[in-house]
N, C-alpha and C positions, 0 to 999 in steps of 0.2 A: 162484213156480214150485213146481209141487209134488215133493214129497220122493223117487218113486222118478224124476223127471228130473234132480235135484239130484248123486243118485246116481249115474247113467251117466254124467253128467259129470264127476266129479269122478275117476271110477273111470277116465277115460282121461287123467288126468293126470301127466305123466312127471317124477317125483319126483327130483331129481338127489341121485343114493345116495353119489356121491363125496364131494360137498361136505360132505352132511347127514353121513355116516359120519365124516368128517373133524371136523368141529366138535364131534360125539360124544365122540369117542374120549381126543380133546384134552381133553374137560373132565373124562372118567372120571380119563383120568389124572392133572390136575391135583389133582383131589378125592381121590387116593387118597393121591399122597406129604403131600399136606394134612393127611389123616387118621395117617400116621406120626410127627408130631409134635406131631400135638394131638384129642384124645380129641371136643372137643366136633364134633357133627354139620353143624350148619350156620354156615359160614364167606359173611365177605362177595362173596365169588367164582360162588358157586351161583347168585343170580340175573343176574349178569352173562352169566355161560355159556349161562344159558336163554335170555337172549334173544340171544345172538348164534343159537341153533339157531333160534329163531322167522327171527330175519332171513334167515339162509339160506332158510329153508322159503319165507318171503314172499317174495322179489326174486326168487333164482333161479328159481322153481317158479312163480311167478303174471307175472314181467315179462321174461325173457329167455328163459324154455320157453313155445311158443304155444301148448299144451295150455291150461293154467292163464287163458291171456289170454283164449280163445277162451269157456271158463265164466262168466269175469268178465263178459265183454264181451256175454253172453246175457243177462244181470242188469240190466239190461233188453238186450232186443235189439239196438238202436239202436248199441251197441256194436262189435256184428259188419258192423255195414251200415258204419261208417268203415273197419274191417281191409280190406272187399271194394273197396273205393272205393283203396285204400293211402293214404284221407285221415292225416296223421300232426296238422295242424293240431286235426283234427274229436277225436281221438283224445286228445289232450295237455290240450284244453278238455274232454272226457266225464270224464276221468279227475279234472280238478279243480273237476267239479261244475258247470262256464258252460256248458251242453248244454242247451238248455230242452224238457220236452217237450211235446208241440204233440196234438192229439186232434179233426183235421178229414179229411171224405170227403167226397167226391162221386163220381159214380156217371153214367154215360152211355155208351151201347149197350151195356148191359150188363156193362159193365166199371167198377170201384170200384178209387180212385184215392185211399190213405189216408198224410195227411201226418203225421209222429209225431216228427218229432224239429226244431231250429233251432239255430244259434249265428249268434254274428257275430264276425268278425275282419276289422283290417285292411280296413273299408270291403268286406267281403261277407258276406251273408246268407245263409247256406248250411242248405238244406232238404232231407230224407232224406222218402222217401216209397215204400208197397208199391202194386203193381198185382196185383189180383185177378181171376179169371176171365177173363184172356187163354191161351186154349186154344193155346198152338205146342209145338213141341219144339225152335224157338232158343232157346241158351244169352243170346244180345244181341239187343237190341230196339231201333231209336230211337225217339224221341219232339222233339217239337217245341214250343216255348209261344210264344201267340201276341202278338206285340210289339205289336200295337194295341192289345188290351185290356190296359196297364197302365198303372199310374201314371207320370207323367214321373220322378220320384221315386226310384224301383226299376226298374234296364234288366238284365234278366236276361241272363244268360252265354249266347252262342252257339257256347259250349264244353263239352259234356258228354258222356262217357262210352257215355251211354246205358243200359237198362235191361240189369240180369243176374240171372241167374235165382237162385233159392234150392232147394234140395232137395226141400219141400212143393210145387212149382209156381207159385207166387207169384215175383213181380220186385220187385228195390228199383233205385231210382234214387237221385240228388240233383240238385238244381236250383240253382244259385250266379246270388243278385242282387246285382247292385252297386248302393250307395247313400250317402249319405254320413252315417257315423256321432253325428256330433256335432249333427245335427238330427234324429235320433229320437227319438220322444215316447210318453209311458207310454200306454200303451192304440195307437197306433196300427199300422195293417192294413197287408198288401198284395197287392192284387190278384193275384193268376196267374192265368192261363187255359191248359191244356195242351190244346192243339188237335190233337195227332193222337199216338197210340200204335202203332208199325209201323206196318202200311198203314190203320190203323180210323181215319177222321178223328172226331171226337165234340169235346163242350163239356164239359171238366174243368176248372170255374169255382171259384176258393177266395177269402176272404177271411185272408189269415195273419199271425198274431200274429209282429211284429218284436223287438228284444231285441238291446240293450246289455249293456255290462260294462265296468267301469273300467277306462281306459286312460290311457295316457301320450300327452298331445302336446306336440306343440314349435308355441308360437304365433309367428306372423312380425308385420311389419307389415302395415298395412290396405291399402296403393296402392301400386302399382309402374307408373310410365308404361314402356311398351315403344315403339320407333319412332317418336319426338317424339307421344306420345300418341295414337298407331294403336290400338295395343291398351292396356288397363291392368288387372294382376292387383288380384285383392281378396280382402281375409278368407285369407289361406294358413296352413293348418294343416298338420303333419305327425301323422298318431298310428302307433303302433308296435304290431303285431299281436304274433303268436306268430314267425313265420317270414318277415316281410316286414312293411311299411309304405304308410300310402298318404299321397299327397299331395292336399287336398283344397284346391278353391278356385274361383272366380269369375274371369270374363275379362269385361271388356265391351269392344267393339268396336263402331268409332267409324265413321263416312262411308263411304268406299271398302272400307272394310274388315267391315263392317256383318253379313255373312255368310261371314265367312272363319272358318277354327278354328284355335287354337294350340295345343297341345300338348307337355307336358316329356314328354321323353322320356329325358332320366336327369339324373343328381345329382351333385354333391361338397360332403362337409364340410371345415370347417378342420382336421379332424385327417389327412386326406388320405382319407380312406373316398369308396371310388366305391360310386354304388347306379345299377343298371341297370335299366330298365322292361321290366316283367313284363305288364302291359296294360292299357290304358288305353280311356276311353270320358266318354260326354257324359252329365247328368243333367239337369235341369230348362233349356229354354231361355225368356228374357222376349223381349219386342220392346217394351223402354222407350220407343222412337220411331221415326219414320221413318228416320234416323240411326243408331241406336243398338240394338245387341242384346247380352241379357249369357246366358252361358251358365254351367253349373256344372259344374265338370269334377272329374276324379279320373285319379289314376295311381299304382296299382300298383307298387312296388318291390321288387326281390329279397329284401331283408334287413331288418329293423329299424335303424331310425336309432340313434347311439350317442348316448345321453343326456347325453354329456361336450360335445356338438356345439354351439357358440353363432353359426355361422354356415353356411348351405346356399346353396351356388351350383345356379342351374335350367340345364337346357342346352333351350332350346327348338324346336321346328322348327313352320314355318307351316304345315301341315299340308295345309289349304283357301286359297286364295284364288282367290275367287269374283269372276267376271263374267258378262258376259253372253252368252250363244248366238244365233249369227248365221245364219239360212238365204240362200245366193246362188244367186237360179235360174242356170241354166246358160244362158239367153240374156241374161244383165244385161248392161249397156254398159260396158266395160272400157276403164280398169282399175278397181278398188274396191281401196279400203283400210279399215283399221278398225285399231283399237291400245286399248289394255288403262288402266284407270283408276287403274291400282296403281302402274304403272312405265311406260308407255308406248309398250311394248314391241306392233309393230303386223304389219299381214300385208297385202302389196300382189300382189292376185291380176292378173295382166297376161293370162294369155291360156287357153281354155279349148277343147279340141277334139275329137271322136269320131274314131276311128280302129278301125271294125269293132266287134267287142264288148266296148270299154275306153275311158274318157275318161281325157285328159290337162292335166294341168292345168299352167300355168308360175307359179310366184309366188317372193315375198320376204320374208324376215322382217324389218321395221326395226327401227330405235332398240336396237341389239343392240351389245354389244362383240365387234367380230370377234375380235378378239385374244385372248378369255376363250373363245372355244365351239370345239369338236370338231363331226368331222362325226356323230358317234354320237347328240349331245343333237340336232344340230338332225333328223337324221333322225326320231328318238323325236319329236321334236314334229308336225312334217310327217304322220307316218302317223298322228293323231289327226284327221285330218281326215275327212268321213264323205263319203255321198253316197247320197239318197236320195229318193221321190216327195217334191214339195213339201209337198201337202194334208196325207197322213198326216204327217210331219215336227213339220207345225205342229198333229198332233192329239195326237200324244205328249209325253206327261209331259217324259220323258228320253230321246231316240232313243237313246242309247248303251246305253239298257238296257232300253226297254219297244219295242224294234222290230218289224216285222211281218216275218215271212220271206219272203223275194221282192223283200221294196218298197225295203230298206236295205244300204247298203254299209257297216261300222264303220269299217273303214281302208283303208288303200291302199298300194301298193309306194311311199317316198318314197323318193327319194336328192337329193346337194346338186350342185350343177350349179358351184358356186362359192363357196367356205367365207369367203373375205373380203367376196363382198359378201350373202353369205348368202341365194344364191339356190338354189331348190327346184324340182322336179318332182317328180309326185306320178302314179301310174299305176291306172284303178280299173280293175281285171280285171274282167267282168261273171260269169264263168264260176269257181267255185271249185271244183275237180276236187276235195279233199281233202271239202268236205261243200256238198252239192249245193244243203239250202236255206235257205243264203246268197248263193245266187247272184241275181243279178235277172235275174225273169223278164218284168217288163214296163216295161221302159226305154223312154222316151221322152225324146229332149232339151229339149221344149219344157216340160214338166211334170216332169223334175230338178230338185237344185239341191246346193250342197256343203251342209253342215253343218259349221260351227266354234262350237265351246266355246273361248270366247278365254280361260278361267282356264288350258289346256296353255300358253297362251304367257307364262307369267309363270314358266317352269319355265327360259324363256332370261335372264332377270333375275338378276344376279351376286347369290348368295345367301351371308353370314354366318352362323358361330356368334352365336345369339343369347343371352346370359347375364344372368344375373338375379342377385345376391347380397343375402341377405339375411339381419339377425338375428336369431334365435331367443330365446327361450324356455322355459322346461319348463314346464307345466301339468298339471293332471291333470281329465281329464273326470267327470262325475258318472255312475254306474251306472242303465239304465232295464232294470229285468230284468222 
């Protein structure tokens, strides 16, 4: 930085006069009645006093006055882009030197996209990056990066901020990937691609250097069967960030369960420390077999695990469980039933009728405990039921989320007709006065049909706390900077 910027900065620096006059004054005095009893000049006291004034000058004036921080924090810049962010993580690793910094651009529709800063905590990759030659006069910007083009590896946060401005007209961002720490490898990349800056959609393609730092984890064991070997955890590690921890590991899932996801969703140790999930998500999925699929998961915790900890209880929830989606034309010969491969939990459609511009439908849910269900859940399950043109039906992905407007109904007025033996009506209004298109515009009975996703009916399935306990270990990882 050169000498007269060094200068205006330093010159709005608010000196705390009290303090500093105070540690002053204290030491004149000391050094004087010092000198009333002994001639010689310097005593062992003099370099003590000096540095207690340095310390004042240093702590108060550069880390609890933001003047001083905000100088610091220009030495490199990178600094002031965690103050803007109120990153305090980003800030705590700048200050002790784990900040790596990073010197890649790219450039598209004429806009340049320069990444300069990285760390990693706590299972995230967190990247500071300026946007140039975006001409507005918003303060915030969004931006978007696009989750196809990246590695399974790194699933970037669908959580960010967004772009803010800087005083030269320049925007800084940051970008937080999640990844799992203890298999990064020296030298290796990862992809980003930020596919649209406010409204400018463009291709801001980076290749970016990753980066470790020693850490502490706590190793478990290798296998844990859940639900007579439905699921089975593997490899569980915990490492311990600045402000939080994550719990890193492997699930594989078996037959029925083949496409379900589990997820911890908090914690207890033996010394009674609760830790709650902060966010969680999936990284690399295999398909070991027809059977069998292992996924690599991650979760986020509030706090760092206390290193005193030799055993962690998981509290987990199934998160997924997955079957199959059923379309019933609306002339099928009734009744039809069908029931779920998890629990058997099933849905016997008896009778199905138009009545002006609304079909009604009469069914049941079996293999249910009546005695365990409210009319609230089965209602909630009930209105998951769809109704829509067959053809299109079966040409969409997902009807419940890639549907045509006109052709699809997502739910329906349910209510229960009789809570012990768990019977249902369900009402599809053709006509949605509150937004018009949703409504269906070309209804035909012969060419309807319902829509059920039978994984909602495994939400009537008597569900337990699932726990896990497990021993630990302390380890310490090796550093890839």
């Amino acid at each position: 930085m050169e000498q007269k910027e060094m200068k205006k900065l330093y010159e709005k620096i608010d000196v705390p006069k009290i303090e500093l006059t105070s540690a002053i004054r204290q030491a004149i005095g000391d050094v004087k009645a010092e000198k009333k009893r002994r001639w010689f000049t310097w005593n062992w006291r003099m370099p003590i006093y000096s540095v207690i004034v340095l310390i004042v000058l240093y702590f108060s004036s550069g880390f609890l006055f933001p003047s001083l921080n905000t100088a610091m924090a220009r030495v490199p810049f990178v600094g002031q882009f965690y103050m803007m962010f109120h990153d305090k993580v980003g800030m705590s690793l700048f200050h002790s030197d784990l900040v790596k910094h990073v010197n890649e651009e790219a450039e598209s529709r004429g806009i340049t996209v320069k990444v300069n800063s990285v760390y990693y905590d706590a299972g995230r990759l967190v990247y500071t990056f300026t946007v140039e030659n975006f001409n507005t006069k918003e303060d915030f910007i969004p931006f978007r990066i696009d989750k196809d083009h990246i590695d399974e590896n790194f699933q970037p946060s669908e959580d960010n901020e967004g772009l803010k401005k800087l005083k030269d007209g320049r925007y800084v961002g940051q970008m937080e990937v999640y990844t799992n720490g203890k298999m990064i490898k020296q030298g290796q990349k990862a992809p980003l691609v930020i596919s649209k800056i406010g409204d400018i959609v463009g291709n801001w393609r980076f290749e970016l250097p990753v980066v470790n730092q020693k850490t502490t984890l706590l190793a478990g064991q290798k296998n844990v069967s859940i639900l007579n070997g439905r699921y089975q955890l593997r490899d569980i590690k915990v490492e311990n960030g600045v402000n939080s921890s994550v719990i890193q590991y492997a699930i594989d899932y078996h037959g029925v369960a083949k496409d379900d996801e589990v997820l911890i969703d908090r914690m207890r140790d033996n010394l009674g420390n609760e830790y709650r999930l902060e966010r969680g998500t999936t990284l690399e999925r295999k398909q070991l077999s027809n059977k069998k699929t292992r996924i690599n998961h991650m979760t986020i915790l509030n706090q760092p695990i206390d290193p005193k900890a030799t055993k962690l209880t998981f509290f987990t929830s199934l998160w997924v469980e997955h079957e199959e989606s059923k379309i019933i034309p609306l002339q099928t010969k009734l009744p039809v039933q069908l029931k779920t491969k998890h629990y058997g939990i099933g849905i016997k459609i008896n009778k199905i009728e138009q009545k002006g511009r609304s079909v009604i439908v009469d069914y049941q849910f079996t293999g249910v405990d009546g005695g365990e269900l409210d009319k609230d859940r089965l209602k909630n399950v009930g209105e998951f039921i769809g109704l829509g043109d067959v053809e299109k039906l079966k040409s969409w992905k997902n009807p419940e989320v890639d549907y045509e407007n006109g052709y699809y109904l997502k739910g329906n007025n349910a209510k229960v007709t009789n809570v012990k033996t768990a019977s249902m009506q369900s009402t599809f209004e053709f006509d949605v006065k509150e937004l018009d298109n949703l409504s269906l515009n070309h209804f035909s009975f012969k060419d309807y049909g319902l829509y059920l996703d039978l994984s909602n009916l495994n939400q009537l399935a008597p569900h337990k706390d699932i726990t896990v306990t497990i021993p630990v270990k302390k380890e310490t990882s090796k550093a890839s900077r």
